[in-house]
N, C-alpha and C positions, 0 to 999 in steps of 0.2 A: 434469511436475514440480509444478504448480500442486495438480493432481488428491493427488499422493503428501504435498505439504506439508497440503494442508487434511483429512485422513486422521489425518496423524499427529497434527495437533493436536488435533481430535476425540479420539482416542485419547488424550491426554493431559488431556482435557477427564477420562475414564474414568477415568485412573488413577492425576492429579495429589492429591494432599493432603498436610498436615503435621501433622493433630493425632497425637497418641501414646497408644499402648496400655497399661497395666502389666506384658504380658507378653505373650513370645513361644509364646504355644501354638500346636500346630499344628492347623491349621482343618480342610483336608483335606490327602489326599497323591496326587498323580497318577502315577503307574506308583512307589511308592513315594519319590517325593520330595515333599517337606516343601511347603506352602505356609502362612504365621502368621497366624496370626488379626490379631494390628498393621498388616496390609499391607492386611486389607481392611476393617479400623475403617477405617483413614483412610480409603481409596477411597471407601467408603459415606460418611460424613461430608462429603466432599467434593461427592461426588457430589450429593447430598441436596440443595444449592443450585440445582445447574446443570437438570436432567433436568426433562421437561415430563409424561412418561409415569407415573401414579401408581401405577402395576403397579411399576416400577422404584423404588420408594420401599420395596418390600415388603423386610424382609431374606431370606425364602427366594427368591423373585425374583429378586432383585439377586445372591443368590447363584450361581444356576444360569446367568445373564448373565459372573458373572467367571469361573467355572469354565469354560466356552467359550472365555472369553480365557485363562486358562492352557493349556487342551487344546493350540490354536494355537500356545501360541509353544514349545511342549515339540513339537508337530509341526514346525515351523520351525528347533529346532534340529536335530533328527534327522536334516534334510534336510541341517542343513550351511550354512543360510542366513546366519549369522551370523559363515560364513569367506567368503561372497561381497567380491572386490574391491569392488566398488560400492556394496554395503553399509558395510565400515570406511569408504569414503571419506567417504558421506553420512553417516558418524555422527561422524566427525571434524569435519566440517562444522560441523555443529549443535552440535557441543561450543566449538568456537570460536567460533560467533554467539550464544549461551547463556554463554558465558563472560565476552563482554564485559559482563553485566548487573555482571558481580563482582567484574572486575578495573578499580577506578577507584576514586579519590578524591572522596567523597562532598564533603570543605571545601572541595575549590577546584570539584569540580560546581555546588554549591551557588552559590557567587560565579561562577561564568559564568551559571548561569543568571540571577541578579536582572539582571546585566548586562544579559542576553537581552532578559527582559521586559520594560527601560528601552527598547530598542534596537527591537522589535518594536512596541513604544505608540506610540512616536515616530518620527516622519521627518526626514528632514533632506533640504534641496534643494542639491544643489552641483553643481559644475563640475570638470573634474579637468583637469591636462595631466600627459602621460607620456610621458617618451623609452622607447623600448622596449631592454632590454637583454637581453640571453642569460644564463643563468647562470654560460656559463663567464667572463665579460667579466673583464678583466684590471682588477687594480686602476687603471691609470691611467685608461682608459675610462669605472672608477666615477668617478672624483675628475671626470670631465671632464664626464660627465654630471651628475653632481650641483653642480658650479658652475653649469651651463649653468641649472639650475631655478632657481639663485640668481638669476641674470638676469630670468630669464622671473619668478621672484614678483616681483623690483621693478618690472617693466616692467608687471603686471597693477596691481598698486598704482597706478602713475602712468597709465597709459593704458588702465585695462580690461578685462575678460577678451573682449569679443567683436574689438577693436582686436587682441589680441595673437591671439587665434585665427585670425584671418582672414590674419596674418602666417605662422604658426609649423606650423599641421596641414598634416599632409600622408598623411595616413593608411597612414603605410607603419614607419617610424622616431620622428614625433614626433604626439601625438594630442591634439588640446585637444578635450574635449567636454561639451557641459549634458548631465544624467545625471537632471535633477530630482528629482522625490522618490523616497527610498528609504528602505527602513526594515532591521532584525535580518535577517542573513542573506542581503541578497541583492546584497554586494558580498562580496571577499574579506576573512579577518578583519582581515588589518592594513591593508587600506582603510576596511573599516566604521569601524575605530577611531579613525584619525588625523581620519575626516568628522565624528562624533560627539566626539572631546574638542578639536575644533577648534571656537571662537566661532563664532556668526553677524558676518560683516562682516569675517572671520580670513584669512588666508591659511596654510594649514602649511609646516612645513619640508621641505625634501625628503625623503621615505620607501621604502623598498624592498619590492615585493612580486613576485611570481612573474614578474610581467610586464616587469619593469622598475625606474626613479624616476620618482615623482609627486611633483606638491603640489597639494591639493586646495584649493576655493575655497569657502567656505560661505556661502550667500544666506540661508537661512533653517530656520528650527524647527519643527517642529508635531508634534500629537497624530495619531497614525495615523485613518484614514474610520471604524475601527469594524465594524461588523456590521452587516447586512442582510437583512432577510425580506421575500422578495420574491413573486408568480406569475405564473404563463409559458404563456402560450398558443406550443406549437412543432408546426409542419408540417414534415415531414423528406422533404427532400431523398428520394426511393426509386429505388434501383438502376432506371435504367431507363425511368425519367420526368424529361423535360426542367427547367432550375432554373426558364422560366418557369411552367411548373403549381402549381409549390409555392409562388412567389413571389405570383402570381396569386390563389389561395388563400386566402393570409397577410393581403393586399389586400383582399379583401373582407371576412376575420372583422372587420379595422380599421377598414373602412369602418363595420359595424354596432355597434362600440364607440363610434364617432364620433357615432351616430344614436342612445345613450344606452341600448344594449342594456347588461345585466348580463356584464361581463366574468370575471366566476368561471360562470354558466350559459355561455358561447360554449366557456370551457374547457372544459369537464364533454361538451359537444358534439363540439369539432371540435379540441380539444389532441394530440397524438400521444405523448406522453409520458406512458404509460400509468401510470407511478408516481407522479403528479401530478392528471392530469384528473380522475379522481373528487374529488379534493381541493377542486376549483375552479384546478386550478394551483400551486395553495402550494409554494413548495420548503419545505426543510428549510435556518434562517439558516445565511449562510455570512460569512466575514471574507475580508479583501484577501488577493491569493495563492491562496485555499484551492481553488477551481474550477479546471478547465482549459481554460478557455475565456476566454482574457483580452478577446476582442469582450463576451461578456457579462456579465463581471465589471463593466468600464468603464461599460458601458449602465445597470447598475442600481447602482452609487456614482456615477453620473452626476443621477438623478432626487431631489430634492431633498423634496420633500412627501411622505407617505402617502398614498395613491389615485393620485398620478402616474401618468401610463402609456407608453408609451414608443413610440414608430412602430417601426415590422417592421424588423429588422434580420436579418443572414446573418451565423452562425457555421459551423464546420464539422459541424454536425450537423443544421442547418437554417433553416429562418427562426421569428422569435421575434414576439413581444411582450412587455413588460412589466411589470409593475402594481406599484409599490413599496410595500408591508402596513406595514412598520415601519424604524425606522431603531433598531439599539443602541448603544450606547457601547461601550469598550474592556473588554473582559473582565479580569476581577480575578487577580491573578497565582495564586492557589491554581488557576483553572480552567485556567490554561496552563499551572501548572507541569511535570505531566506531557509536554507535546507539545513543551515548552522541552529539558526534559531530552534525549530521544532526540536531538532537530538537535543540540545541542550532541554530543554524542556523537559525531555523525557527519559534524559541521563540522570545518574546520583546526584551529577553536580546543582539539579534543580532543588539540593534543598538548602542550598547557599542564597537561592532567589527566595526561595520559602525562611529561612530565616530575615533575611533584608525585609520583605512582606506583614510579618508579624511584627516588626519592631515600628512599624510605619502605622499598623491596624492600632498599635497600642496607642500611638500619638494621636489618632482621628478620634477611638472611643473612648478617650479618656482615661488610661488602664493603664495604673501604674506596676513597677516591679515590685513593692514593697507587698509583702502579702505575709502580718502577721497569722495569718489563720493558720500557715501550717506549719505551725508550733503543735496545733493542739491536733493535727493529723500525725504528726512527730510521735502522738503519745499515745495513738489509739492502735499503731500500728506494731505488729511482732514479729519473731521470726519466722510464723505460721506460713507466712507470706510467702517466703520465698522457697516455702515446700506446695503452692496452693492448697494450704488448709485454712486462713485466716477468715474470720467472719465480721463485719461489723457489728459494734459492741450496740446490746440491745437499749443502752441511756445515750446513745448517739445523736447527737444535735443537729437535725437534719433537714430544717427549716429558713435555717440561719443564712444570712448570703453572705456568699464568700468573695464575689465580686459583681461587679454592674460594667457592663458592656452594653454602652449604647443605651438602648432601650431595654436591653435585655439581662433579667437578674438571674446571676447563676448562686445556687444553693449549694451547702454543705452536701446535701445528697446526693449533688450531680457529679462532684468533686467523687465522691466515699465511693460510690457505683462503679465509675470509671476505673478508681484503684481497685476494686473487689476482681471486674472481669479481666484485668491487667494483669493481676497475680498469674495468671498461668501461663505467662513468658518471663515474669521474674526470675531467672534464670543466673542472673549476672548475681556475683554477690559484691555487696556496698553496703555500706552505711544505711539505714532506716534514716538518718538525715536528707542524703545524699539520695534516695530513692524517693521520697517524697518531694524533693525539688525538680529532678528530674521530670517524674511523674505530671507535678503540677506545669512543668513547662510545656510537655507535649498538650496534656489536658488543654490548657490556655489556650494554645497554637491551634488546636484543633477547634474549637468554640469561635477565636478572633475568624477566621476562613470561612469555617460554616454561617456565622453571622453575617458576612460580608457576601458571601455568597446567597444568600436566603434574600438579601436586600437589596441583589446587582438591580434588579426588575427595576426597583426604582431609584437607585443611583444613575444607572449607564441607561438614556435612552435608546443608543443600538440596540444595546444586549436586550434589550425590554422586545422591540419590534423584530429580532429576529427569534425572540424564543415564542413567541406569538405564531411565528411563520414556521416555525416547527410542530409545534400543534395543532395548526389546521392540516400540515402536509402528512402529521401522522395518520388522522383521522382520515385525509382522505384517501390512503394506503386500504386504511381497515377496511372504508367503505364498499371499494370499489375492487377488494380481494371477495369480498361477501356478496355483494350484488352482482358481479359480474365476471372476474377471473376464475373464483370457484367453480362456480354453476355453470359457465360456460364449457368445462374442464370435464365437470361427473355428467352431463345431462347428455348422456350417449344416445337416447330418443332423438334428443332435437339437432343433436351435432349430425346424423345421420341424416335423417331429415332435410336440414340444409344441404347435406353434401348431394343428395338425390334430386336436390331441386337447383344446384350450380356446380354440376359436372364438368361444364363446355371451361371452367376457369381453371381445374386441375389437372396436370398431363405432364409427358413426358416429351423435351425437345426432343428431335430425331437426332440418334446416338450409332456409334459405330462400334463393333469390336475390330481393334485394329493392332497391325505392329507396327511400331515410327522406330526405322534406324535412322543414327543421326553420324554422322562425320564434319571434320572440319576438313577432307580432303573429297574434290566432287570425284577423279578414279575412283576412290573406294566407295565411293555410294553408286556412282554407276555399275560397279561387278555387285555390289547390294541388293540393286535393282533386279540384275539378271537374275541373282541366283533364288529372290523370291518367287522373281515369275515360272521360275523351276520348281518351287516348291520346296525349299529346303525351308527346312526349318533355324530359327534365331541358334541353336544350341550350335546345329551345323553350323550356319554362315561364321559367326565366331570364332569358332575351332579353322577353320579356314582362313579368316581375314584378320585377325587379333592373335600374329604370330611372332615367335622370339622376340618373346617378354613384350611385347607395343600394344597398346588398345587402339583400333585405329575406327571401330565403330560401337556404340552401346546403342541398346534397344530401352524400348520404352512400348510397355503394350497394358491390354485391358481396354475397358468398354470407355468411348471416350465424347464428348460431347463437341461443338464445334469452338467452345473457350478455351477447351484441353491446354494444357499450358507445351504440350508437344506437339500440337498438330498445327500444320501452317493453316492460317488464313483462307487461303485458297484454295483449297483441297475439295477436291469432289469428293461426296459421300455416295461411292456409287463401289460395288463391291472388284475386287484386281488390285494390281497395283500401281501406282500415281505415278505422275512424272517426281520430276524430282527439284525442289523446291528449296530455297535459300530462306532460312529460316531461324531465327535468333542465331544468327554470326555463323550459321553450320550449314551441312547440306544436309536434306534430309528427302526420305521416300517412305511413302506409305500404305502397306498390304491392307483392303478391308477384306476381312472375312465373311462379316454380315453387316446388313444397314438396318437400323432398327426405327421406322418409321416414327413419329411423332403419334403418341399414343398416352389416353387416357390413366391417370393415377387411381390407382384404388383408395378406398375409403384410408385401408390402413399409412399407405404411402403416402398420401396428404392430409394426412391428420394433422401434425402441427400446424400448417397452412390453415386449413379448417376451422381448427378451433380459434386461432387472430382473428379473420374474416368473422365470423359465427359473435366474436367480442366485440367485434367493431359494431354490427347489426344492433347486437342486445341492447347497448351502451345508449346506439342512437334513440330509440324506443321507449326507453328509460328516461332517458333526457327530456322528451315530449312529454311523460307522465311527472315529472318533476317540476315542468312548469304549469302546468293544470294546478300539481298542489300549492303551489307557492308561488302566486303573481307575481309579477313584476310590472312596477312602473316607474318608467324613468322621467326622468326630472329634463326634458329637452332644450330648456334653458340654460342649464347648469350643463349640459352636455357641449352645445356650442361655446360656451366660454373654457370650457377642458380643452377643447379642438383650437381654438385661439389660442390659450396660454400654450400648447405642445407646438404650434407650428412657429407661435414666435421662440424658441430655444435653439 
C-alpha cells in the first residue's frame, strides 16, 4: 500500500498543475481520441519546477514522456481497469481524504489554530481528579457525580490536592493524578481547555469529557522548551549481539570524549547512524513531541549549555551519546501555521469547524431548522430503542419527504433507516424528544457533507482536475504492477535468462577483510602499528593499550569495501599492514588479511538489481507494442504554438 501511495503521488507530482491555456487545441490523438494542448501547458509548467532531469525540461522531451503516460492509461482502460472493485474503492478513498482539504471552514480554522499556536508555546502544569463515568450514565448519577467534585474542589482548597489524593484515588472509579506539564494537543480538547482558561492557583468547575467529570487543578504557566540542535554518537543494539557489546562499546567512545578527544571526529569514526556520522553527528533541530523516542527527546531538553554532552544512555534503537549544538526559542506562528492547521483538522476540536460547516451548508441549500416532521418520528418511537429491539412500524409513511436539500430529496425512509441502525449505540438515556432531535441533527449533518461532497467535482474546479489526476495515477499503478512489476518478479525463466545474457553488469567491487584501529593520539597508533605487524591480535592490543580505566584506541573490522566509512582514502588494498593515515580527525592503521578481488555476483546476489534492469527492458518493449496499438498523430501546428506560448512565460 505504502509502495502504490508513493507511485501515485509521484505521478501526481507529473501531472498536478493549474495554470491555463487560451485554448483548447488538440495536441495529439491517440487511437483517434483527442488529447489538448491546456492539459499539457499545465503539466509542463508544473512540472518545470519539480523535475531534476534537464532532458525533461525539453518540450519535445517532455513530450514523448506524456505521451507514454497517455498510451498507458488508454491501455488501462481497455483492459477494464477502471471497473476494478478495488480500484472505485481506493479512488473513493482518496476522494474523501482529498476532500477534506475543501470541506471546512476557513474562519473558525483560522481561530482554532491561533488558539493552537497559544496552547502549543505554552504549558501548563496541573493536577486533575476525575470520577469516571460511562456515557450512558443516567442523569442522576450525573447530578451525583458532579456534586461529589463539588466536594472534593472544596476539600482541595482547604486541605490540598496531595491530602485529598491520598484520600480519594483509587484507580479504578475515581482518579486524582499530577499530570505536569503539558502543552496543545496532548490532552483532550475540553480538557486542554478548561487547563488552559483555568488561572494559575484556580481550581475549575466540574467539566465533562469522554472519560467522565473532572476539575482540574493549575499550579503553573510557562513557555514551551523550544527547539534543539543537537549530535549523537549511536551504537545499535544488532540482531544477534548481546546489549552488553554495544553498551561496552558506547563506554569506551565516552571514556575518550572524557580524555578531551574531538566528539564530532569519535562520531565520524564509530557513530552508526549513518545519516549523521559523516555530519559529525549533527541531527536535523527538532521540538518537544516531534521525535519518537521520548528517552532521547528528555536527554537532550535535559542538557542545559551548548557543548554539554550527555553520558550513554539506552533507547530502543540503541545506546546514545549526546552533544547539545544549540538551543532555539519558540517558532513564530507563520512557521507552524501549516502543521497547526492539519492536528486541528484531525483533532476533536474539528467538530467545532464541522459544526460552523453545516450551519453555512444549511444557508447555500436552503434548509431550514424548522422540521415539523419529527413530531410524528416523536410518536413512532419507544422505549424498545434504547434496548435495540425497536422496529419500524409496518403503516410507516416512508415515501414522504422530510426535507429537500439542494437538488436532493430526502425521504421519511432515509430518516426511519438511519434511527433503526443507530439504535445499537443508544446507550445514553433521554428523552425519545430529545433523542429524535439529536438523532435528526446528526442525520442532517451527515446528508448536508455528503451532498456537498458528492458535488465538490462540480463546485471546485481544482478539486474536479485533481481528482481526475488521481484516477488516471491509480490506474496506471494497476496497470503497470500487472504488465510489468509482477511478471517481471515470478518469470524466473526469463529473469535468468537475462541475467546469463548480462553478467559483465553484476559484480562485486574489490573488497578487503580488514582491522582499522583508530586513535586521536599518533604514539598510540604507531605502538598499534607494531604490535599488528607482530600479530597480536585486537583483544591483545587493547588489553595492552586501553589501560587504567582510558580508551586510547577502538577497532573497527570486517569485510570492507573502498567507501567503508573506516577506511581512509588512500589505503592500498594489498594484504599487511598500512602506514598510518589521518583520517576523519583521527589516526588510523590498517591490517588486510585478505584482498578479495573484484568478482562476479551470483544470480541470487543480484537479484534485485536484476529484476529493475529486467523492468526496465520489459517496459521498453511494451511501450513499442502500445504504439503499433494506438497511433499517434500530432497536431505540428498546435505543437509549435505550445513551444511559443511556454517559451514566452
Amino acid at each position: 500500500m505504502i509502495r502504490k501511495f508513493l507511485f501515485v503521488f509521484l505521478a501526481l507530482c507529473f501531472m498536478q498543475a493549474h495554470s491555463q491555456v487560451a485554448n483548447n487545441d488538440v495536441l495529439f490523438t491517440i487511437a483517434d481520441k483527442p488529447v489538448y494542448a491546456s492539459e499539457f501547458v499545465r503539466i509542463f509548467n508544473k512540472n518545470l519546477d519539480l523535475v531534476q532531469d534537464e532532458s525533461q525540461k525539453d518540450v519535445d522531451e517532455y513530450l514523448n514522456l506524456f505521451i507514454n503516460y497517455k498510451l498507458k492509461i488508454a491501455e488501462a482502460k481497455a483492459k477494464g481497469l477502471d471497473k476494478n472493485a478495488t480500484y472505485i474503492r481506493e479512488l473513493n478513498n482518496y476522494k474523501k481524504q482529498l476532500a477534506k482539504n475543501y470541506l471546512t471552514d476557513t474562519e473558525v480554522t483560522d481561530e482554532l489554530v491561533d488558539e493552537a499556536y497559544y496552547r502549543v508555546t505554552n504549558e501548563v502544569k496541573a493536577n486533575h481528579i476525575l470520577i469516571r463515568m460511562d456515557a450512558s450514565a443516567s442523569p442522576e448519577d450525573t447530578l451525583l457525580a458532579y456534586n461529589e467534585l463539588l466536594n472534593l474542589r472544596d476539600r482541595v482548597k482547604a486541605e490540598g490536592f496531595d491530602k485529598v489524593k491520598r484520600d480519594v484515588h483509587n484507580g479504578k472509579t475515581v482518579y486524582a493524578e499530577e499530570l505536569g506539564y503539558f502543552s496543545g494537543f496532548k490532552m483532550v480538547y475540553e480538557f486542554e481547555s478548561m487547563a488552559y482558561n483555568t488561572d494559575v492557583g484556580e481550581i475549575s468547575m466540574p467539566f465533562k469529557t469522554q472519560f467522565g467529570y473532572h476539575i482540574v487543578i493549575v499550579d503553573d504557566k510557562r513557555e514551551s522548551r523550544g527547539e534543539r540542535t543537537v549530535a549523537h554518537i549511536m551504537v545499535a543494539n544488532k540482531q544477534g549481539e548481546n546489549q552488553e557489546s554495544a553498551e561496552t562499546r558506547i563506554n569506551e567512545i565516552y571514556q575518550k570524549i572524557q580524555q578531551g578527544e574531538s566528539f564530532e571526529a569519535l562520531a565520524k569514526q564509530f557513530s552508526e547512524d549513518k545519516s549523521s556520522a559523516a555530519n559529525g553527528g549533527r541531527l536535523n533541530t527538532f521540538s518537544g513531541g516531534q521525535l519518537s523516542s521520548i528517552e532521547f527527546e528528555d536527554v537532550a531538553f535535559g542538557l542545559e549549555n551548548p557543548e554539554d554532552i550527555s553520558e550513554p544512555f539506552v533507547t530502543e534503537y540503541g545506546w546514545h551519546i549526546i552533544k547539545l549544538i544549540d538551543k532555539q526559542g519558540i517558532k513564530s506562528f507563520q512557521e507552524m501555521k501549516p502543521e497547526l492547521e492539519v492536528r486541528v483538522k484531525r483533532d476533536s476540536r474539528s467538530k467545532l469547524i464541522d459544526n460552523s460547516i453545516v450551519s453555512k451548508l444549511k444557508t447555500r441549500y436552503n434548509v431550514t431548522d424548522n422540521e415539523p416532521a419529527l413530531a410524528y418520528f416523536e410518536s413512532i418511537i419507544t422505549k424498545d430503542y434504547f434496548v435495540g429491539k425497536w422496529e419500524i412500524p409496518s403503516d410507516f409513511t416512508a415515501n414522504k419527504t422530510l426535507v429537500v436539500i439542494d437538488k436532493k430529496t430526502v425521504s421519511y425512509n432515509d430518516f426511519a433507516q438511519y434511527l433503526y441502525k443507530m439504535q445499537r449505540k443508544a446507550r445514553t438515556k433521554k428523552t425519545i424528544s430529545d433523542l429524535v432531535k439529536d438523532e435528526y441533527h446528526n442525520f442532517l449533518s451527515q446528508n448536508l457533507m455528503v451532498y456537498q461532497e458528492e458535488n465538490l467535482e462540480y463546485e471546485n474546479e481544482d478539486f474536479a482536475h485533481i481528482v481526475n489526476e488521481y484516477r488516471d495515477g491509480l490506474l496506471l499503478f494497476d496497470l503497470m504492477e500487472t504488465e510489468i512489476w509482477n511478471t517481471a518478479q515470478t518469470d524466473s525463466v526469463e529473469l535468468q535468462n537475462y541475467y546469463d545474457g548480462n553478467k559483465e553488469k553484476y559484480y562485486w567491487n574489490e573488497r578487503v577483510d580488514a582491522i582499522v584501529a583508530s586513535s586521536s593520539d599518533k604514539a598510540i597508533i604507531k605502538q598499534v602499528k607494531k604490535l599488528l605487524e607482530l600479530g597480536k591480535s585486537q583483544d591483545d592490543i587493547k588489553k595492552e593499550i586501553n589501560v587504567n580505566g582510558e580508551v586510547h584506541v577502538i577497532f573497527s573490522t570486517g569485510i570492507m569495501e573502498s567507501t567503508h566509512q573506516a577506511l581512509p582514502k588512500a589505503v592500498k588494498f594489498e594484504k599487511g599492514v598500512s602506514k598510518i593515515y589521518n583520517h576523519n580527525d583521527a589516526y588510523v592503521v590498517v591490517k588486510i588479511t585478505e584482498v578479495m578481488p573484484k568478482s562476479p555476483k551470483s544470480y541470487d546476489e543480484a537479484k534485485g538489481q536484476i529484476i529493475s534492469d529486467y523492468q526496465q527492458v520489459k517496459e521498453t518493449e511494451w511501450m513499442k507494442e502500445l504504439k503499433l496499438k494506438y497511433p499517434i498523430v500530432i497536431n505540428e501546428s498546435v505543437l509549435e504554438k505550445v513551444k511559443t506560448q511556454i517559451k514566452s512565460k
